[in-house]
DSSP file (Angstrom, degrees, kcal/mol; ACC not computed):
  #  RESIDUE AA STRUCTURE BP1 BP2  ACC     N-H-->O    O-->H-N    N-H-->O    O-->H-N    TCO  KAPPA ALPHA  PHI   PSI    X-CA   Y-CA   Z-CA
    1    1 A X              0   0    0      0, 0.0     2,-0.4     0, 0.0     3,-0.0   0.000 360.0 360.0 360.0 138.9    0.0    0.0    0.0
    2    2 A X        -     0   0    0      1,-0.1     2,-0.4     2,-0.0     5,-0.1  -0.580 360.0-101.4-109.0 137.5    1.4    3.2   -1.1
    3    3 A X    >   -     0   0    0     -2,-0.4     3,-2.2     1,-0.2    -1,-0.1  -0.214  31.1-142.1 -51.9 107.6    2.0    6.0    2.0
    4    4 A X  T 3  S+     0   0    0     -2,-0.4     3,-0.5     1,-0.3    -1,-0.2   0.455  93.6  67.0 -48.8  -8.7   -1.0    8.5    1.7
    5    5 A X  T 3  S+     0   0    0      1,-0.2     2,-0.5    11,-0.1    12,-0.4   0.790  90.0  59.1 -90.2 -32.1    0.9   11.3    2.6
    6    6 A X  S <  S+     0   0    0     -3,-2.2     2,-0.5    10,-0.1    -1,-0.2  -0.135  94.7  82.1-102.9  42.2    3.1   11.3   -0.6
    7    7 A X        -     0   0    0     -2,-0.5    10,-2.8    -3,-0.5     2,-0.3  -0.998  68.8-147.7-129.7 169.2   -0.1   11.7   -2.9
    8    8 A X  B     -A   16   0A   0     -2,-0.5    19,-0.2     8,-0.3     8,-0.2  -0.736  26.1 -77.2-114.1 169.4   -1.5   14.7   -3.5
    9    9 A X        -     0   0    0      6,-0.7    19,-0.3     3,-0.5     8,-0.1  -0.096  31.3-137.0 -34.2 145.7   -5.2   16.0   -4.1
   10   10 A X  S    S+     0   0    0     17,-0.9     3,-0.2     2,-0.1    18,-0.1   0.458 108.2  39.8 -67.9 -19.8   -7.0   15.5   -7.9
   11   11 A X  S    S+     0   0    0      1,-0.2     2,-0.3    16,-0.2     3,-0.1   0.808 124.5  28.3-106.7 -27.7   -8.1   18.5   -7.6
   12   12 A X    >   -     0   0    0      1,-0.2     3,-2.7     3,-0.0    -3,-0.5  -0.739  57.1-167.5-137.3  97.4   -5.5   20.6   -6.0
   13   13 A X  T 3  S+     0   0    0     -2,-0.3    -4,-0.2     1,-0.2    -1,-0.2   0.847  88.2  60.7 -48.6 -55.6   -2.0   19.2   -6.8
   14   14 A X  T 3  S+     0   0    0     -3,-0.1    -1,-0.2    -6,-0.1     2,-0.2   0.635  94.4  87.4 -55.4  -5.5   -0.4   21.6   -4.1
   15   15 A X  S <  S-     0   0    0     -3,-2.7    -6,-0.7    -6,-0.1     2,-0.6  -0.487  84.6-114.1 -86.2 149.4   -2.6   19.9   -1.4
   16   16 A X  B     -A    8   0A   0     -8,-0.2    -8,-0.3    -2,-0.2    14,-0.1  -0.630  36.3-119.0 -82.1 138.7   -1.8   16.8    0.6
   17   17 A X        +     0   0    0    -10,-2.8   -10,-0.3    -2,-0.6    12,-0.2  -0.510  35.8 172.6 -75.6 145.9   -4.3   13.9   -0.3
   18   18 A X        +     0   0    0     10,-3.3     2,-0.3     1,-0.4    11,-0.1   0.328  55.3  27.9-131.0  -2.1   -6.4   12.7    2.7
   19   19 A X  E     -B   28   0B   0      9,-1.0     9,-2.4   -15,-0.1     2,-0.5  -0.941  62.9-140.8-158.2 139.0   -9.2   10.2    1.7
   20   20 A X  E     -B   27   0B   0     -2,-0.3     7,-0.3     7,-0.2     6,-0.1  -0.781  28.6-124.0 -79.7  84.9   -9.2    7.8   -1.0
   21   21 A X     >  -     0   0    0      5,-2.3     4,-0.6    -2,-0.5    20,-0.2   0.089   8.7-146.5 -68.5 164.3  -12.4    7.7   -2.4
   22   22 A X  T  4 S+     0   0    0     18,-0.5    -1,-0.1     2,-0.2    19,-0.1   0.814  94.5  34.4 -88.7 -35.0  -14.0    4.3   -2.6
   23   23 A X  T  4 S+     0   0    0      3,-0.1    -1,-0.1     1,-0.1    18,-0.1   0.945 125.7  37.1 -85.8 -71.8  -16.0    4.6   -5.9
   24   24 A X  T  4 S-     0   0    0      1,-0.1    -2,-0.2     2,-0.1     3,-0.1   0.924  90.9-138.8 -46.6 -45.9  -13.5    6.9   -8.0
   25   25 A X     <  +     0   0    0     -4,-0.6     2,-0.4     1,-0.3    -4,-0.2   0.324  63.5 112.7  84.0   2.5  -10.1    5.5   -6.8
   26   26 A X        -     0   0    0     -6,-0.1    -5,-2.3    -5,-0.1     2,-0.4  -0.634  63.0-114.3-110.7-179.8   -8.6    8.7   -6.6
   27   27 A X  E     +B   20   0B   0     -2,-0.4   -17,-0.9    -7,-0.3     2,-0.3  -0.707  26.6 175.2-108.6 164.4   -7.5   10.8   -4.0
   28   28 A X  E     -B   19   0B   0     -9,-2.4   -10,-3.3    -2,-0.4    -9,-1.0  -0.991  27.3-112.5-160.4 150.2   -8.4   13.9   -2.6
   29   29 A X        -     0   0    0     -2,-0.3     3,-0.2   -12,-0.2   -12,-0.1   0.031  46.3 -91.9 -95.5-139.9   -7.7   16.3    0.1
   30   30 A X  S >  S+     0   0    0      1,-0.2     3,-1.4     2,-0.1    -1,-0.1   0.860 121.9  60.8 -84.0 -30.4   -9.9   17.1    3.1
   31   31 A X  T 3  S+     0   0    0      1,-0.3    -1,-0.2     3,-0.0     2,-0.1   0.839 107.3  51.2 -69.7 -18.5  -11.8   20.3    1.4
   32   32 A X  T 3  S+     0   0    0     -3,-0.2    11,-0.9    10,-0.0     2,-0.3  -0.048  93.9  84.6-111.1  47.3  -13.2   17.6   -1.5
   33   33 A X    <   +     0   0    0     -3,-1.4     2,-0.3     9,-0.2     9,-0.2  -0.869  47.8 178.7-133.3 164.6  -14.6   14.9    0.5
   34   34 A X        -     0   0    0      7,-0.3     7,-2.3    -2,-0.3     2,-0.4  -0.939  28.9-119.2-156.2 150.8  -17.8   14.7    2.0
   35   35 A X  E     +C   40   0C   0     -2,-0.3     5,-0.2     5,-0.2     2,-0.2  -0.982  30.3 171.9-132.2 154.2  -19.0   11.6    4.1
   36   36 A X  E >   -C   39   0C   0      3,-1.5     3,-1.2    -2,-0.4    -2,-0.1  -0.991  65.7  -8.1-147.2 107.4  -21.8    9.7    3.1
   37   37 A X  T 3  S-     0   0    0     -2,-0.2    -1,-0.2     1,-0.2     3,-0.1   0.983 135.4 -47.0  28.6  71.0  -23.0    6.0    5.0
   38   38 A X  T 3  S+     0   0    0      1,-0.2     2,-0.4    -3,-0.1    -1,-0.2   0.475 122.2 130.1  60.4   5.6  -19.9    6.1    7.0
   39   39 A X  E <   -C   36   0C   0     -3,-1.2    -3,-1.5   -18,-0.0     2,-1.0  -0.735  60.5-142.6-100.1 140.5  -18.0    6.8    3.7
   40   40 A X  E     +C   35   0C   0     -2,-0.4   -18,-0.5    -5,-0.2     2,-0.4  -0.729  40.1 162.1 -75.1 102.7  -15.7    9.3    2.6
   41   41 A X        -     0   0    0     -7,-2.3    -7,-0.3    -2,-1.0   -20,-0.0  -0.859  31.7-124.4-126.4 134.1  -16.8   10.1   -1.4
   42   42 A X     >  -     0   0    0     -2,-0.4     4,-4.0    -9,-0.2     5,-0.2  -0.198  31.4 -97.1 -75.8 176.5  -15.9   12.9   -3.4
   43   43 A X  H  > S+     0   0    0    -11,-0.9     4,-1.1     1,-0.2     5,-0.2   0.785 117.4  53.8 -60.5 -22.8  -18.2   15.2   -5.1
   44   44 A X  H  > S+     0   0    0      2,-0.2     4,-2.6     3,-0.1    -1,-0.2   0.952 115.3  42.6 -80.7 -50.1  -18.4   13.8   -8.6
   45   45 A X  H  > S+     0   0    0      2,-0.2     4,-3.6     1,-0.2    -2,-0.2   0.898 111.5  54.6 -66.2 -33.9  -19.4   10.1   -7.1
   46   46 A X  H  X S+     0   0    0     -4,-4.0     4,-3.1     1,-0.2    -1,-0.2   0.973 111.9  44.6 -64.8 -31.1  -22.0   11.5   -4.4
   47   47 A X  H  < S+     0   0    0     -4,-1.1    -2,-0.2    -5,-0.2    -1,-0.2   0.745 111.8  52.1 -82.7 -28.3  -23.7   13.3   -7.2
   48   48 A X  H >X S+     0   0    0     -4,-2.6     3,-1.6    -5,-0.2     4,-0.7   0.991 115.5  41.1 -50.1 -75.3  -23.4   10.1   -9.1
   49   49 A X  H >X S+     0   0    0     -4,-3.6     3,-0.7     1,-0.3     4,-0.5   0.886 117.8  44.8 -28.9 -66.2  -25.0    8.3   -6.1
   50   50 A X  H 3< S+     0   0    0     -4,-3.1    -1,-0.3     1,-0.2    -2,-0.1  -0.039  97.8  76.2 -73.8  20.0  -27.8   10.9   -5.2
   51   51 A X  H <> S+     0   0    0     -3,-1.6     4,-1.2     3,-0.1    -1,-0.2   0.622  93.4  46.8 -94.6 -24.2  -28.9   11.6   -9.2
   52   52 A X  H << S+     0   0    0     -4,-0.7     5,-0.3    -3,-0.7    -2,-0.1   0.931 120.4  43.3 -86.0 -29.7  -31.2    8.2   -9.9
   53   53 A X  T  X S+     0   0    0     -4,-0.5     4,-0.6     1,-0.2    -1,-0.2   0.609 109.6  48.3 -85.5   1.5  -33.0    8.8   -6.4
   54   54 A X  H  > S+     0   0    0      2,-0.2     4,-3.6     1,-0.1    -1,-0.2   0.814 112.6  51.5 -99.9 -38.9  -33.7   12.4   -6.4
   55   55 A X  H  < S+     0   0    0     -4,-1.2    -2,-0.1     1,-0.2    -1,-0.1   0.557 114.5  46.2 -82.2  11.7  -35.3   12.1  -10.4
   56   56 A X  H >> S+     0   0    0      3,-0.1     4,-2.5     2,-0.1     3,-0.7   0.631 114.8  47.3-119.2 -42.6  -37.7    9.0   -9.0
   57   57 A X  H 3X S+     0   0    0     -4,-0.6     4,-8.8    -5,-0.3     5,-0.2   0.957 112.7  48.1 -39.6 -46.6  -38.6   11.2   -5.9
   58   58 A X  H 3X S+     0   0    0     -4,-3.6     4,-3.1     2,-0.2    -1,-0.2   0.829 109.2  49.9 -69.0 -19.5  -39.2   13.9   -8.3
   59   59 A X  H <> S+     0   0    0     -3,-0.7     4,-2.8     2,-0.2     5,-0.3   0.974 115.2  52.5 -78.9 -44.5  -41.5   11.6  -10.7
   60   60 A X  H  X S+     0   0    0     -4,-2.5     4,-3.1     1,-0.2    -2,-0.2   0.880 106.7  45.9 -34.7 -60.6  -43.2   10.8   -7.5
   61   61 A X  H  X S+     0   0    0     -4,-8.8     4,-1.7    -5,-0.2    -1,-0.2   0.817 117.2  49.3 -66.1 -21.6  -43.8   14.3   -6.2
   62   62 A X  H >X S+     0   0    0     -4,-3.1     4,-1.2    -3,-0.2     3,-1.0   0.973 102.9  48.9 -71.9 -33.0  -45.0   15.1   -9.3
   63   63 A X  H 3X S+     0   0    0     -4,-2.8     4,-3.2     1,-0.2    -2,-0.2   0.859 114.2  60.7 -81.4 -38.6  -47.4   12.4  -10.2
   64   64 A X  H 3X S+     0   0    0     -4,-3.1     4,-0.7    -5,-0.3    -1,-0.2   0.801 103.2  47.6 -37.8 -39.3  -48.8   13.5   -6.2
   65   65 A X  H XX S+     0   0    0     -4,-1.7     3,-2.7    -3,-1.0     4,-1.0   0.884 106.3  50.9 -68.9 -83.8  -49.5   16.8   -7.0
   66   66 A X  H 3X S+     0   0    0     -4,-1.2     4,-2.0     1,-0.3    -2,-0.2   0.596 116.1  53.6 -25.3 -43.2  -51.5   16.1  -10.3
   67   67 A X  H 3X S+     0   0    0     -4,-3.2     4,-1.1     1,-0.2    -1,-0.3   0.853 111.0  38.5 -45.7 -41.6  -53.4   13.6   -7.7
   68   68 A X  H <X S+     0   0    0     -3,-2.7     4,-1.9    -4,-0.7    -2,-0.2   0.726 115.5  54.1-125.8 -34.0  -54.2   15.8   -5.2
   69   69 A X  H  X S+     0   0    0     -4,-1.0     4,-2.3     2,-0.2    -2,-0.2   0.999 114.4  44.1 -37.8 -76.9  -55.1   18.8   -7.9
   70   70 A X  H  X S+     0   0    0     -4,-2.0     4,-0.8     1,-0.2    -2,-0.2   0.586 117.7  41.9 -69.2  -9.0  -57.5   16.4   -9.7
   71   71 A X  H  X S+     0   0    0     -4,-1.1     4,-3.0     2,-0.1     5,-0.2   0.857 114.4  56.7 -83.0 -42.3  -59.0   15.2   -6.1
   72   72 A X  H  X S+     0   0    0     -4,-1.9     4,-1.6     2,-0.2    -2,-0.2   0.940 116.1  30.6 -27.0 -83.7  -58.8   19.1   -5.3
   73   73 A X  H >X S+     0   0    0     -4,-2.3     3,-2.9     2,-0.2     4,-2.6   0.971 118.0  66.0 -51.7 -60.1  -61.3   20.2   -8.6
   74   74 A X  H 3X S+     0   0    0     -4,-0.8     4,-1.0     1,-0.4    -2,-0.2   0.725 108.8  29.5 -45.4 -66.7  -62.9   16.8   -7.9
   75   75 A X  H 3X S+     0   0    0     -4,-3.0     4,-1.5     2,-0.2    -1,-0.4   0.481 115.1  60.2 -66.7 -13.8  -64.3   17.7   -4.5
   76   76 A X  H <X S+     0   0    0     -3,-2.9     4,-1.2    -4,-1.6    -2,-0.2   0.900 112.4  48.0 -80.7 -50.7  -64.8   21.8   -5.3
   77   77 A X  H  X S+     0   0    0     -4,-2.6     4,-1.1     2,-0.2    -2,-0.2   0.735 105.7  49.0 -70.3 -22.3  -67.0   20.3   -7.9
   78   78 A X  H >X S+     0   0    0     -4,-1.0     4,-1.3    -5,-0.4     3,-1.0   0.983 115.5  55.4 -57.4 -69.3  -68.9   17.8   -5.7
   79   79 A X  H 3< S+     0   0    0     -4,-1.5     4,-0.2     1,-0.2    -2,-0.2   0.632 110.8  35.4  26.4 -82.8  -69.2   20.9   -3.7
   80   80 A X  H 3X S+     0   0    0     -4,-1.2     4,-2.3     2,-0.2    -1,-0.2   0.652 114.1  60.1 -90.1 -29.4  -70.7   23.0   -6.1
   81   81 A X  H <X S+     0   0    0     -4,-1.1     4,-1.3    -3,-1.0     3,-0.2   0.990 111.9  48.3 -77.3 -72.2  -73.0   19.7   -7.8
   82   82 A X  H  X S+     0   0    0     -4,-1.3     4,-1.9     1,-0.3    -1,-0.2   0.425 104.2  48.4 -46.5 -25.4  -74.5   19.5   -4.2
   83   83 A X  H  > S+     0   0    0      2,-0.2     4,-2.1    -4,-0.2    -1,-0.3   0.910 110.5  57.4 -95.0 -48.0  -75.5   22.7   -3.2
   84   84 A X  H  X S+     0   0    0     -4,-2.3     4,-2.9     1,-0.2    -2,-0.2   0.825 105.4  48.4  -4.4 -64.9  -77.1   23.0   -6.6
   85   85 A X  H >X S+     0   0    0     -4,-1.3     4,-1.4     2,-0.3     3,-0.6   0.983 117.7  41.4 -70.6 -66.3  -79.1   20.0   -5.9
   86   86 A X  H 3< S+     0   0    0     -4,-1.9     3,-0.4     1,-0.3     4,-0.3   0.863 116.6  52.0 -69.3 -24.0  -80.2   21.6   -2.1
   87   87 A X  H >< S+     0   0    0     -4,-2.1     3,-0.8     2,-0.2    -2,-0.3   0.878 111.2  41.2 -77.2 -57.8  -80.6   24.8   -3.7
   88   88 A X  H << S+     0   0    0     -4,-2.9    -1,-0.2    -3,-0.6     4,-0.2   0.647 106.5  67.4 -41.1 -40.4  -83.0   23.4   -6.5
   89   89 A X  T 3< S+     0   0    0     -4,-1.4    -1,-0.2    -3,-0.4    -2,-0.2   0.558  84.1 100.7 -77.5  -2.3  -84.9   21.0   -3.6
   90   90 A X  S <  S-     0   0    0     -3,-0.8     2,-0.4    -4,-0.3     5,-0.0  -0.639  86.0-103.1 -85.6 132.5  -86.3   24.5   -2.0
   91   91 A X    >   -     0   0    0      1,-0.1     3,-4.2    -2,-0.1     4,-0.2  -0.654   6.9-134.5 -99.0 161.7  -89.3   25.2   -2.7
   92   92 A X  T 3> S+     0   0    0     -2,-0.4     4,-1.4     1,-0.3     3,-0.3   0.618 109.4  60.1 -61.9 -20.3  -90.4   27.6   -5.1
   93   93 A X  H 3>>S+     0   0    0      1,-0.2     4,-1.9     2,-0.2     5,-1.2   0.862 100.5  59.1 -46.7 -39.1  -93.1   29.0   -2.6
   94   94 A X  H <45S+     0   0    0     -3,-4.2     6,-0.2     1,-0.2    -1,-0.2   0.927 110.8  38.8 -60.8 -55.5  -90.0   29.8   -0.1
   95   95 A X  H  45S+     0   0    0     -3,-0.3    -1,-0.2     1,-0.3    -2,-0.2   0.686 112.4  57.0 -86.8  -9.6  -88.1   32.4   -2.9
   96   96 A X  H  <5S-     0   0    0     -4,-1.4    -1,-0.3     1,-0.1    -2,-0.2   0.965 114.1-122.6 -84.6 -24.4  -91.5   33.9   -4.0
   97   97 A X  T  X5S+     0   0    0     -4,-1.9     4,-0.9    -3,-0.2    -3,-0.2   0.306  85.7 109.2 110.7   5.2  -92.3   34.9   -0.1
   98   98 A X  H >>< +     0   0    0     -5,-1.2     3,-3.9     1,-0.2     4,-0.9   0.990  59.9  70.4 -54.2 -67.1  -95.4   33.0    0.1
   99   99 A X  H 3> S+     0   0    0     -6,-0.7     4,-0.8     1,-0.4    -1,-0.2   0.563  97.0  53.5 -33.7 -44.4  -93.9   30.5    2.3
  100  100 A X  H 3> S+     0   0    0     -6,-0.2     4,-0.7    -7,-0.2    -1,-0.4   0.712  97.7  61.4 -78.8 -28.2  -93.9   32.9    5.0
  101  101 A X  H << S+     0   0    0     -3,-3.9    -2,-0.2    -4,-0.9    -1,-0.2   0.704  98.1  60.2 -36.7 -52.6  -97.4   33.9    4.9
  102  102 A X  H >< S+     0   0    0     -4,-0.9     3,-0.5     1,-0.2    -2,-0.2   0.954 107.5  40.3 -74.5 -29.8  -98.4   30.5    5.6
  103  103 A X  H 3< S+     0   0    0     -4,-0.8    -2,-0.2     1,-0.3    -1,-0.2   0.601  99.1  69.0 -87.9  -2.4  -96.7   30.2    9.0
  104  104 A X  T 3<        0   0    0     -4,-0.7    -1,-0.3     1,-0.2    -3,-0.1   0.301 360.0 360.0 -83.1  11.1  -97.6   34.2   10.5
  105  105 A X    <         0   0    0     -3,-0.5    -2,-0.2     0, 0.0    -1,-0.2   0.766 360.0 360.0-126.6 360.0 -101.5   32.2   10.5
């Protein structure tokens, strides 16, 4: 195994290397590592890692909103279908003022 101190950074030659990353193979010093499930990984491989799950999250949250829109209209229009309907069952004696006539006798 070759002494970690005599490599330097991939990214900054003047730097000492401090991690090997496990996915790349290369080395890197402390500022281009990030740890990730108890690993040290550089930036190119986490964004490798994290790309397939954040764009199935994202088909998820979308195809959730578009649910919850079309239950959203679904129910303002059940709403609106219903009040119709009680609004329609009154009868017409009630809106002409009649209705009131009969119970002052």
């Amino acid at each position: 195994m070759t002494d970690l101190s005599a490599r330097r950074c991939f990214n900054h030659i003047e730097r000492e290397a401090a991690v090997l990353c496990p996915e790349c193979k290369k080395y890197f010093c402390r500022e281009c590592v990030t740890e990730h499930d108890d690993r040290m990984l550089c930036a190119q491989c986490m964004q490798n890692l994290l790309k397939i799950p954040f764009i199935k999250r994202f088909r998820l949250r979308y195809l959730k909103r578009i649910t919850l829109v079309g239950l959203g209209i679904l129910m303002a229009w059940l709403f609106f279908y219903y009040l119709g309907e009680i609004l329609l069952s009154i009868p017409t004696s009630f809106h002409e003022g009649t209705i009131w006539k009969s119970i002052n006798k």
